[in-house]
N, C-alpha and C positions, 0 to 999 in steps of 0.2 A: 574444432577439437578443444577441449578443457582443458584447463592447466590444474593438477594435482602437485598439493604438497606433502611432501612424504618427511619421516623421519628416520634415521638412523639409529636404531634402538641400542648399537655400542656405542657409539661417539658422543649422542643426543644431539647431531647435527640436523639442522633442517633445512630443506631443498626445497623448488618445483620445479617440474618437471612437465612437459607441455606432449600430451601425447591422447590418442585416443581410446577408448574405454576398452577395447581388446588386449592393447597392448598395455593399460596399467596393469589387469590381470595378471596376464605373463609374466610382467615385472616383479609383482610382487610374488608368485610364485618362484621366480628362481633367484628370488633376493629374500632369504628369507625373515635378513636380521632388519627388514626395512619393514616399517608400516606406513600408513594413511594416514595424514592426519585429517581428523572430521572440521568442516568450514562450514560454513554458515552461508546459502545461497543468495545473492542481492536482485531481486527484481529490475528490469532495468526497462523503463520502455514510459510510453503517455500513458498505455491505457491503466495503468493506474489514480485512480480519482486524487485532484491536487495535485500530481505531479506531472511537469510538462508544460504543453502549450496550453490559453485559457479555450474552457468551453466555447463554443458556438452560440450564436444569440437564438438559432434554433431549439438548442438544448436545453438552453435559460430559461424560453418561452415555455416550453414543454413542463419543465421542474415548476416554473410560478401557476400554471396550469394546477398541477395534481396539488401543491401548496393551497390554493386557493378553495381543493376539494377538503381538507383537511385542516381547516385553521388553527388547531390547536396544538400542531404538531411541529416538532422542532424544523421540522422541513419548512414551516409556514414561515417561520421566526428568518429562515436565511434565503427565502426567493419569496412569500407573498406578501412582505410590505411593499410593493410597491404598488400593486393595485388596489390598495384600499385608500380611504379617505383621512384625514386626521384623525378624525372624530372617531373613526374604526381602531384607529393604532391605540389611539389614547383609552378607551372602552379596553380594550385588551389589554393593555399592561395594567388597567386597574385590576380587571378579573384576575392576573396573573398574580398580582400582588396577596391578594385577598384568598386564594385557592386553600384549600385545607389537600396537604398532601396526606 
């Protein structure tokens, strides 16, 4: 169950109140000097990218993988330096250098 914070729209006092989504309704049906206040939901969990535990060397493999299909792409820049040569990395930051955007 959610916790809702509500306000008291004579007092201006502000609360929460830990109850579930049937019985905010109700509440705020027979309270009627109270409202909602709107909050802002927080993601919380790994599978969000960057946040959490690190990647798999499976999943690393896989990203240098598609990286290595598309060199010129920011995805190359953060997972396919590692399988290229010197001579590859250095060739590329010159092109990179010299690009007409």
């Amino acid at each position: 169950m959610p916790t809702y914070t509500f306000i008291d729209n004579i007092t201006g006092f502000t609360y929460d109140e830990f109850m579930g989504m049937s019985e905010k309704d109700k509440y705020l049906e027979n309270n009627l000097h109270i409202s909602q206040v709107p909050t802002m939901f927080a993601f919380v969990g790994d599978h969000i990218m960057g946040v959490g535990p690190k990647s798999d060397s499976g999943f690393n493999e896989r990203m240098e993988q598609i990286a290595n299909s598309h060199p010129g792409s920011p995805l190359a820049d953060r997972y396919g330096g590692k399988s290229k040569s010197h001579k590859e990395i250095k060739t590329r930051d010159v092109l990179k250098k010299h690009r007409v955007i």
